[in-house]
C-alpha positions as CSV (number, residue, x, y, z in Angstrom):
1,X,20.7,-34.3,94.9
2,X,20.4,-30.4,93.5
3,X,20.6,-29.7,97.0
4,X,24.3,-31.0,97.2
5,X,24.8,-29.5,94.1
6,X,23.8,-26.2,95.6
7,X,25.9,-26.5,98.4
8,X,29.1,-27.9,96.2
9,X,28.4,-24.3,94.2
10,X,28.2,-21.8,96.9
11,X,31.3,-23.3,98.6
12,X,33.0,-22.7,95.4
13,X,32.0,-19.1,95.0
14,X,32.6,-18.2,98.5
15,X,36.2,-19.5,98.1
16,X,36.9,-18.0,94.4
17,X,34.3,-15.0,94.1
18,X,33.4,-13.7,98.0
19,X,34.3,-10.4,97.1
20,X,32.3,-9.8,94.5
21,X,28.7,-8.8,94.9
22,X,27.4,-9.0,91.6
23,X,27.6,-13.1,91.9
24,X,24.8,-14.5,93.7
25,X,23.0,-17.5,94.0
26,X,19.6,-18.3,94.3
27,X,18.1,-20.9,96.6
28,X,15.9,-23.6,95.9
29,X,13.1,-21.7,97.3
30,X,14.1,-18.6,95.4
31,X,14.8,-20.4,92.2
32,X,10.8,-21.4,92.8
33,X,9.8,-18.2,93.7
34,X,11.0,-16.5,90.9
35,X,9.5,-19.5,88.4
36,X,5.8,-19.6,89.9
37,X,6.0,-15.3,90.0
38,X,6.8,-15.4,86.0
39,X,3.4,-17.2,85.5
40,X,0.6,-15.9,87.3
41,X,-1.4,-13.2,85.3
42,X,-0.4,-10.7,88.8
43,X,3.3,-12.0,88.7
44,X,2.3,-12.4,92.7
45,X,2.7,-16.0,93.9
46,X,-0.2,-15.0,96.0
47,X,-2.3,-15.4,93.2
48,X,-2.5,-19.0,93.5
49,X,-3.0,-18.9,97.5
50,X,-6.8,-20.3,97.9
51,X,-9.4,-18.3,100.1
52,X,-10.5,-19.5,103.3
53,X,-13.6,-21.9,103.0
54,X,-16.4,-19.5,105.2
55,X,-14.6,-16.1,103.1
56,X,-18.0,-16.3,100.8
57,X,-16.9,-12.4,99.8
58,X,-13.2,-14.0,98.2
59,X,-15.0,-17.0,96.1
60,X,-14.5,-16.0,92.9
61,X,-16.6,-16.9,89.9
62,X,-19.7,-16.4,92.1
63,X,-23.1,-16.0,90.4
64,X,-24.4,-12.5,90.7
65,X,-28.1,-14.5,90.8
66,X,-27.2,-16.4,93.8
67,X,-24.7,-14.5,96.2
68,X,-23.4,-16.8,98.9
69,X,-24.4,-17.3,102.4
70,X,-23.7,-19.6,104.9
71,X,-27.5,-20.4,105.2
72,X,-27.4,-21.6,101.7
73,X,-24.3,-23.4,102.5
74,X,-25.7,-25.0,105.2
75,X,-28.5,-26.4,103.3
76,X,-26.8,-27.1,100.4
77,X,-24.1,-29.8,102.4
78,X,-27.1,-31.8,103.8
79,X,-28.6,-31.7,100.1
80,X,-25.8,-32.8,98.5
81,X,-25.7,-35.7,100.5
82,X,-29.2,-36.3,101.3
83,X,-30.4,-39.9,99.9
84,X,-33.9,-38.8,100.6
85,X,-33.8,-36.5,97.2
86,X,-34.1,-39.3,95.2
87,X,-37.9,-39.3,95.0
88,X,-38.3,-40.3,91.0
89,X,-36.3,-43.0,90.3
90,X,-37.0,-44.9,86.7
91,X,-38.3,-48.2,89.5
92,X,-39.2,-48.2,93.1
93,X,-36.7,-50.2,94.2
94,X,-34.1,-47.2,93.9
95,X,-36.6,-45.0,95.6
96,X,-34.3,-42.7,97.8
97,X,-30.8,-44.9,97.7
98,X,-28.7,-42.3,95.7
99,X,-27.7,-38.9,96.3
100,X,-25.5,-36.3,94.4
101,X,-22.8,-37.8,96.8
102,X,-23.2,-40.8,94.9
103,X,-20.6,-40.2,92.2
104,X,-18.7,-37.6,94.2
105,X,-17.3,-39.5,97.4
106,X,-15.4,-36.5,99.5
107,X,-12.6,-39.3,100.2
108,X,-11.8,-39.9,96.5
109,X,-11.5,-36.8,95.6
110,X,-14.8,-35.8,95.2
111,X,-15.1,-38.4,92.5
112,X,-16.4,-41.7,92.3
113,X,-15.1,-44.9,94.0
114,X,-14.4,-46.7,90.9
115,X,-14.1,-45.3,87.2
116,X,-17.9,-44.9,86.2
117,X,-20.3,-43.1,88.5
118,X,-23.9,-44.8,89.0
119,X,-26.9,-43.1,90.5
120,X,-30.2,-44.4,90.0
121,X,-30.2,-48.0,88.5
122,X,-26.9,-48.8,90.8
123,X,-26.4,-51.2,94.1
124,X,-24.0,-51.4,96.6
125,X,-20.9,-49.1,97.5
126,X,-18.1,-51.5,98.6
127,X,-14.8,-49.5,100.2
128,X,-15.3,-46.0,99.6
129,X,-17.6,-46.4,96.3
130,X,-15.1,-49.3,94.7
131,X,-18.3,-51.3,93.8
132,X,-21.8,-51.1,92.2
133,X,-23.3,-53.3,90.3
134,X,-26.7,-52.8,88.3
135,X,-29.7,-52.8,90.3
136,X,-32.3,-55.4,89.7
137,X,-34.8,-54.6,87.2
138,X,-32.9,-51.7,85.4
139,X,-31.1,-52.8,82.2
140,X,-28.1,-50.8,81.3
141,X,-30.0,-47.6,78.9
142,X,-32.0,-47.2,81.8
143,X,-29.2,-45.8,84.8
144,X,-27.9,-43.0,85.0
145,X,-24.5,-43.2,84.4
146,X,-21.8,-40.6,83.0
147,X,-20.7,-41.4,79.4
148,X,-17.4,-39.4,80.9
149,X,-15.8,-39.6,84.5
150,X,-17.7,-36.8,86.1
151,X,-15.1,-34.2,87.1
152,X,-14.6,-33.4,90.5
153,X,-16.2,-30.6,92.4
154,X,-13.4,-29.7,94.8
155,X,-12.3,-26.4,93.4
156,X,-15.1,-25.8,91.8
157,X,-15.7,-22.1,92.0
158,X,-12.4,-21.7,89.8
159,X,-14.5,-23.2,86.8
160,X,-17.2,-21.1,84.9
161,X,-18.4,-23.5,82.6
162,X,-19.3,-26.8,83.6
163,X,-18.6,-30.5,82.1
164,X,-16.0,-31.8,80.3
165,X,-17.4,-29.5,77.4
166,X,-17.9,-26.9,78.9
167,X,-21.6,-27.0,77.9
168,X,-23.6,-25.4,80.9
169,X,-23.4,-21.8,81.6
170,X,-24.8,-18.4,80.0
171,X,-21.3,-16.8,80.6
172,X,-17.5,-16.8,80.0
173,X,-16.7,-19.5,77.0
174,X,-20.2,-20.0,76.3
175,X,-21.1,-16.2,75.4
176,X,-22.3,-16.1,71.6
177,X,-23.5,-19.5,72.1
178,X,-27.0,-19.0,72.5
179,X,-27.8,-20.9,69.3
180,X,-26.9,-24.1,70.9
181,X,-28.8,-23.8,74.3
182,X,-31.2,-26.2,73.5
183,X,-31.7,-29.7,74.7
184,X,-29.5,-29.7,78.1
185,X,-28.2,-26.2,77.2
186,X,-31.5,-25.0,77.6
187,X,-31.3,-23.8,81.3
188,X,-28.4,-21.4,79.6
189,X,-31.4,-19.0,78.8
190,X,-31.6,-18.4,82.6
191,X,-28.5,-16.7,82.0
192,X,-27.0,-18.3,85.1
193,X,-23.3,-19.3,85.6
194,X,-22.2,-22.9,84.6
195,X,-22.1,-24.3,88.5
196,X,-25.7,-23.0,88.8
197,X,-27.2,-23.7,85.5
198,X,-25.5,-27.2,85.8
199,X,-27.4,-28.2,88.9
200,X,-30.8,-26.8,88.0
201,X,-30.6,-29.4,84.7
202,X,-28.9,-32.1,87.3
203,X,-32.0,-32.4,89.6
204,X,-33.7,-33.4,86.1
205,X,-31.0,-35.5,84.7
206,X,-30.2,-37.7,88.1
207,X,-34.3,-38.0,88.5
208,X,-34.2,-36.0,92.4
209,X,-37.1,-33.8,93.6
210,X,-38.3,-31.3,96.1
211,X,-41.9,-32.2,97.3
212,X,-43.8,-32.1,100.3
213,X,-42.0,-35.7,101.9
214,X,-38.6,-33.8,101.6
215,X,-39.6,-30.3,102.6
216,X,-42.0,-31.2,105.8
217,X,-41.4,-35.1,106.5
218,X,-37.8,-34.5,106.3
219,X,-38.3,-30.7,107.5
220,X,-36.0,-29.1,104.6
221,X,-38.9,-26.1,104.6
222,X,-37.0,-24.8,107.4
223,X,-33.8,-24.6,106.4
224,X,-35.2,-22.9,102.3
225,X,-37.2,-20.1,104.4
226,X,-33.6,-19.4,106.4
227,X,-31.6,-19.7,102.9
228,X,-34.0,-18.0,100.8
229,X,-36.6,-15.5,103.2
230,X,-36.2,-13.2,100.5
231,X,-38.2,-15.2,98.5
232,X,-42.0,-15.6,98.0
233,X,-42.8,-18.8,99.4
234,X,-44.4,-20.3,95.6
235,X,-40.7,-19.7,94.6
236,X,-39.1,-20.6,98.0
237,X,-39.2,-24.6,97.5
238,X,-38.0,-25.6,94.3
239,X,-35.3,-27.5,92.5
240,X,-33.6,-24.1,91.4
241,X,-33.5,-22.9,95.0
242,X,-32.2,-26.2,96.1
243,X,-29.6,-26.0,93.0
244,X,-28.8,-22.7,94.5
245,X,-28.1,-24.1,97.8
246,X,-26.1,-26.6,96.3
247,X,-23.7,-24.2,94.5
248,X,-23.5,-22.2,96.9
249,X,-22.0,-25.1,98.8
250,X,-19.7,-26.4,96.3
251,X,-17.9,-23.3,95.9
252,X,-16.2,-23.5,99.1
253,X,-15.1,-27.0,98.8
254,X,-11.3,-25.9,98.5
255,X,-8.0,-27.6,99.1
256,X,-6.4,-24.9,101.1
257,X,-5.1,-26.9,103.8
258,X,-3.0,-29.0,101.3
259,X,1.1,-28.5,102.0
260,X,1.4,-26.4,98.7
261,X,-1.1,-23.9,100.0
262,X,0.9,-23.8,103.4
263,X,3.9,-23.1,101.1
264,X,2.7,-20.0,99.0
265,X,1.4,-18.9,102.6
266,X,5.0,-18.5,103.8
267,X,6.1,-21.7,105.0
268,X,8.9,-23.1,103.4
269,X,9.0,-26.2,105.2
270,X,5.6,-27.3,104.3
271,X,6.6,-29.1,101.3
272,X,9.9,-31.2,100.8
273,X,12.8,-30.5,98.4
274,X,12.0,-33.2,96.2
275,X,8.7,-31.6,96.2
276,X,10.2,-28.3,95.5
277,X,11.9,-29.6,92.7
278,X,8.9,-31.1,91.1
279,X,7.5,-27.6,91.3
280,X,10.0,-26.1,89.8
281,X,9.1,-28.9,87.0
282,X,5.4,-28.0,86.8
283,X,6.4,-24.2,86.5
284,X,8.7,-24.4,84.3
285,X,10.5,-27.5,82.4
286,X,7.7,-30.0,82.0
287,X,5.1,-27.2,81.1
288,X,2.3,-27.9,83.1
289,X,1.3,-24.4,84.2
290,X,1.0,-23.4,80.8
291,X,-2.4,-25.4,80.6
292,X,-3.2,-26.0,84.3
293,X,-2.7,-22.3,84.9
294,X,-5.4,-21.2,87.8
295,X,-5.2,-21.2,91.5
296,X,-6.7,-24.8,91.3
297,X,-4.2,-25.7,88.5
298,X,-7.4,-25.8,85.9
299,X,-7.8,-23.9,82.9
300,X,-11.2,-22.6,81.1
301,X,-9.6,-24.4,77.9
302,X,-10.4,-27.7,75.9
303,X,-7.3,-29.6,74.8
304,X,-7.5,-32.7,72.7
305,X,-4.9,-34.9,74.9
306,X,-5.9,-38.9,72.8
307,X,-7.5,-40.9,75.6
308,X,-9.6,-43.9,75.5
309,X,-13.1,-43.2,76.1
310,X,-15.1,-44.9,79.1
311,X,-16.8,-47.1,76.7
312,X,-13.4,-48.1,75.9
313,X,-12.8,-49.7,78.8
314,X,-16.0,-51.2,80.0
315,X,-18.6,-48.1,80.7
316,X,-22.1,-49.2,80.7
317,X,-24.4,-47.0,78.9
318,X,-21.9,-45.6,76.8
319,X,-20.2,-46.3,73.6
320,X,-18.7,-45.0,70.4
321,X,-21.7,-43.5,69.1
322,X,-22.2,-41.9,72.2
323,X,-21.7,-37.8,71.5
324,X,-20.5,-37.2,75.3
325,X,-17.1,-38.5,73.9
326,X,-16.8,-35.5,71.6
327,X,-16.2,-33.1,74.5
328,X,-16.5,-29.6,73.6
329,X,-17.2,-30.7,70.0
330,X,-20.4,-32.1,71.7
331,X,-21.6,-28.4,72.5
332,X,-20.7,-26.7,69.5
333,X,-20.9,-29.0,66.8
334,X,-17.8,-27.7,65.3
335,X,-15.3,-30.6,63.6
336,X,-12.2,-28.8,65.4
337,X,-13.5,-28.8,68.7
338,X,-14.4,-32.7,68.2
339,X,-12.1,-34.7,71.2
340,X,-11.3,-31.3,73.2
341,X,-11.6,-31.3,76.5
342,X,-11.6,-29.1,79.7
343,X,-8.6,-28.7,81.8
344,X,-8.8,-30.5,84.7
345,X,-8.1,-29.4,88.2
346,X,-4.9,-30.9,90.3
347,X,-5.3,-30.7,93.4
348,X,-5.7,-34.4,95.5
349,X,-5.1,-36.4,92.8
350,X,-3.9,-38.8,95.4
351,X,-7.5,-40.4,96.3
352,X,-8.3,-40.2,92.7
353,X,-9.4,-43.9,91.6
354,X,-8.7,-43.3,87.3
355,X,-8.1,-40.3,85.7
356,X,-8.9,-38.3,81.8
357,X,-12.7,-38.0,80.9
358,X,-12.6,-41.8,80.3
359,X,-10.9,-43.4,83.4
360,X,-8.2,-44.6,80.9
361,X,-5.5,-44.4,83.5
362,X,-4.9,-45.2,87.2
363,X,-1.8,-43.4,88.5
364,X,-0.2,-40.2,88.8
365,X,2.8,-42.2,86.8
366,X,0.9,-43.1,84.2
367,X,-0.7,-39.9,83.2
368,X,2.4,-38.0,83.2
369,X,4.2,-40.9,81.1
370,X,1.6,-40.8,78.6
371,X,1.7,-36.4,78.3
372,X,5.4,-37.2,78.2
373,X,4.9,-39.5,75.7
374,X,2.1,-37.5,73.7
375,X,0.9,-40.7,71.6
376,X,-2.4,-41.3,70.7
377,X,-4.5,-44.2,72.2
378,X,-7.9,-42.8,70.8
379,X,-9.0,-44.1,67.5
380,X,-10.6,-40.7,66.7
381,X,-7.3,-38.8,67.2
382,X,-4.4,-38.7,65.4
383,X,-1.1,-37.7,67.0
384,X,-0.6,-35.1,65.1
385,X,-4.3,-33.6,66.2
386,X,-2.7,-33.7,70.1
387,X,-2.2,-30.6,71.9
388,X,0.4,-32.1,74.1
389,X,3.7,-32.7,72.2
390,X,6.6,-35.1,73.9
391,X,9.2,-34.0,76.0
392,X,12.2,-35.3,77.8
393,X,12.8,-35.9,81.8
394,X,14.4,-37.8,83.3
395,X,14.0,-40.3,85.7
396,X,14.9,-38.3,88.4
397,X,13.0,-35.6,87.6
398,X,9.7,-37.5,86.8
399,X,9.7,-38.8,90.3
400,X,10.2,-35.4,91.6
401,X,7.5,-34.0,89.4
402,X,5.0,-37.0,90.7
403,X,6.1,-36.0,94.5
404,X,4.8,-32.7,93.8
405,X,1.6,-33.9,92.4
406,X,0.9,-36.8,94.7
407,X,2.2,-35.0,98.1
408,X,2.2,-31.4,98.1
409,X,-1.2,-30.7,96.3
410,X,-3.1,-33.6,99.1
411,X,-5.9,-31.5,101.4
412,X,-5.4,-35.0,103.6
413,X,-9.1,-34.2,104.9
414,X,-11.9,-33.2,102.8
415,X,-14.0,-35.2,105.3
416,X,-14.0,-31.8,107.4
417,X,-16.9,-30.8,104.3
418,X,-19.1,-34.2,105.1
419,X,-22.5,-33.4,107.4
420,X,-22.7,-36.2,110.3
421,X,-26.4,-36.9,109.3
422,X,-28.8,-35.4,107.0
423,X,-32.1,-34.6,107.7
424,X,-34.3,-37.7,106.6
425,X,-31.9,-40.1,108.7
426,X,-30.6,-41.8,105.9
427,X,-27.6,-43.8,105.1
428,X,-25.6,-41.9,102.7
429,X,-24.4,-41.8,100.1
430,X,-26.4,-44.7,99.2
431,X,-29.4,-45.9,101.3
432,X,-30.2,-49.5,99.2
433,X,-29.2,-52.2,101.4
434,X,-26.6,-53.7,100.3
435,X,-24.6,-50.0,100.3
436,X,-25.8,-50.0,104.0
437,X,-24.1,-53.0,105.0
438,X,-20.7,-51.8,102.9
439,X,-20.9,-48.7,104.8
440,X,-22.0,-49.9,107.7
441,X,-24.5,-47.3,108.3
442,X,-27.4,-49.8,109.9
């Protein structure tokens, strides 16, 4: 439609106005230009252009503890996926059947299958991760489930605090903070970067190990002495090398073969004019950019936005004593930070199964209804404690804004990041048998 429009207007100025130069008119792909270059902190549309994967040097965010090589990337991909990690499960019967891969399945977005992530104590994987079921002999306080969706790890390396709340990570948001490093905050004092500090605490959390089955069964030692021959060999083999590798890993997991990328690249036929529209939207209109501001369309900011929490809506080892709801709030105690939450990233949204820190929606449409909207649906927040406020579009121009979403920010294969095997031979991303005949791994 705004195309005709265009047209209808530049037919009328060449007829009434051709002669003079001062009246121009911009093209749709001007018109965005000019509204993504008055947002970026350059004022370059460039600046939202995502490095190449293997251009470690371009990451940004990087940990000056654990620089970036593709040794450690190398090891890091099989250990993210490797079920063999799982070598201290609360029973035997989940002895190596989970993996970090577990809860963040490449194909839905990095994310789980289904709106609660299970590790140890779950069984099964169905399509994709759609199903998992409680594992016999765990009852729910025992599994290790996410009170919150776990965020995704595409796009990672545009985040320097970790977690909904922001809670891991000696730098950025959390400086002044040391007070609160205690309990999981703890591995803050290592004074490592939220990605980092995050993992070292994960190996803990999600009950996975590095022993002698994993380093010379498996033959992971290898691969540590190639990643870390810097290294004595008492500090070579250890769950904060392996969290290294890890991170290392997860910061080149980027979207930057998705249409939008091949747009602020130069090629203006990469993404529709519907799609251009919605852009123009996101940039400008609707507001989006002024929360979802990076390259990744994330923000180091907490926002209270009045979602349900997962408990809400059927989480198992959750509920509404459970201080994971609180967000940043959680991490600093403080009553005003109570319900914040980090700003997601945008990218692929498409394979994402729920959405908000409590699964509380399942479309594109419906979360940019309810930020249209700006109601409440939290019994802890009030409307008037939101920091979204309603506004107006139109029908039209909702659909446009959701074809921008949904089409021009899809990577249509994160697969490409997957490892054909890992080392122990495992099924992954779950080895227990009834995920092995869902995937049909054996």
């Amino acid at each position: 439609m705004r195309h005709i429009v265009y047209n209808f207007l530049l037919l009328t100025v060449l007829s009434s106005c051709k002669h003079d130069p001062t009246f121009e008119i911009q093209s749709l792909d001007e018109e965005l230009q000019s509204a993504i270059k008055r947002n970026p902190p350059t004022n370059d549309p460039k600046y939202f252009v995502m490095p190449e994967s293997d251009d470690y040097k371009n990451l940004p965010n990087q940990d000056p503890h654990n620089p970036i090589t593709k040794e450690k990337v190398a090891l890091g991909k099989l250990l993210f996926f490797e079920t063999g990690l799982a070598q201290t499960p609360k029973y035997p019967n989940c002895y190596e059947t989970y993996s970090c891969s577990s809860c963040h399945v490449p194909s839905k977005g990095f994310l789980p299958g289904r709106f609660q992530g299970i590790a140890d104590g779950g069984y099964g994987y169905g399509t994709l991760g759609s199903s998992r079921s409680l594992a016999d002999g765990y009852v729910e306080t025992e599994i290790d489930a996410q009170g919150n969706r776990p965020m995704t790890v595409m796009n990672v390396t545009y985040m320097t605090n970790t977690l909904w709340s922001g809670l891991f990570g000696a730098n950025d948001k959390n400086v002044g903070t040391q007070s609160l490093w205690v309990g999981l905050a703890d591995v803050n004092h290592t004074g490592y970067a939220g990605l980092e500090a995050q993992n070292i605490e994960g190996f803990k959390l999600h009950r996975l190990a590095i022993n002698d089955k994993v380093l010379y069964t498996f033959g992971y030692s290898k691969l540590f002495d190639l990643a870390f021959s810097d290294l004595q060999k008492d500090k070579r083999y250890t769950p904060e090398t392996a969290s290294f590798a890890m991170g290392a890993y997860l910061r080149t997991l980027l979207t930057n073969e998705a249409p939008f990328q091949r747009y602020l690249k130069g090629n203006p036929g990469a993404i529709s004019d519907s799609q251009k529209e919605g852009a123009l939207l996101f940039f400008g209109k609707a507001g989006c950019i002024s929360c979802h501001k990076s390259p990744s369309f994330s923000a180091m900011n907490f926002f209270t936005v009045g979602t349900k929490d997962m408990y809400q809506i059927g989480g198992l080892n959750t509920s509404a004593s459970d201080a994971r709801i609180r967000g940043r709030g959680m991490f600093t105690g403080k009553a005003e930070d109570n319900y914040k939450f980090k700003v997601p990233q945008l990218y692929n949204l498409r394979d994402y199964v729920t959405f908000f820190h409590g699964s509380s929606k399942k479309s594109i449409r419906e979360v940019v209804e309810y930020k249209l909207k700006a109601k409440s649906e939290n019994p802890f927040v009030l409307d008037q404690d939101l920091d979204i406020k309603p506004k107006s579009l139109s029908a039209e121009e909702v659909n446009s804004l959701i074809d921008f979403l949904t089409n021009s920010l899809y990577d249509d294969y994160m697969n490409r990041y997957m490892p054909s095997s890992v080392l122990s031979g495992y099924c992954f991303p779950n080895n227990d048998l009834k995920s092995q005949k869902d995937t049909g791994c054996r």
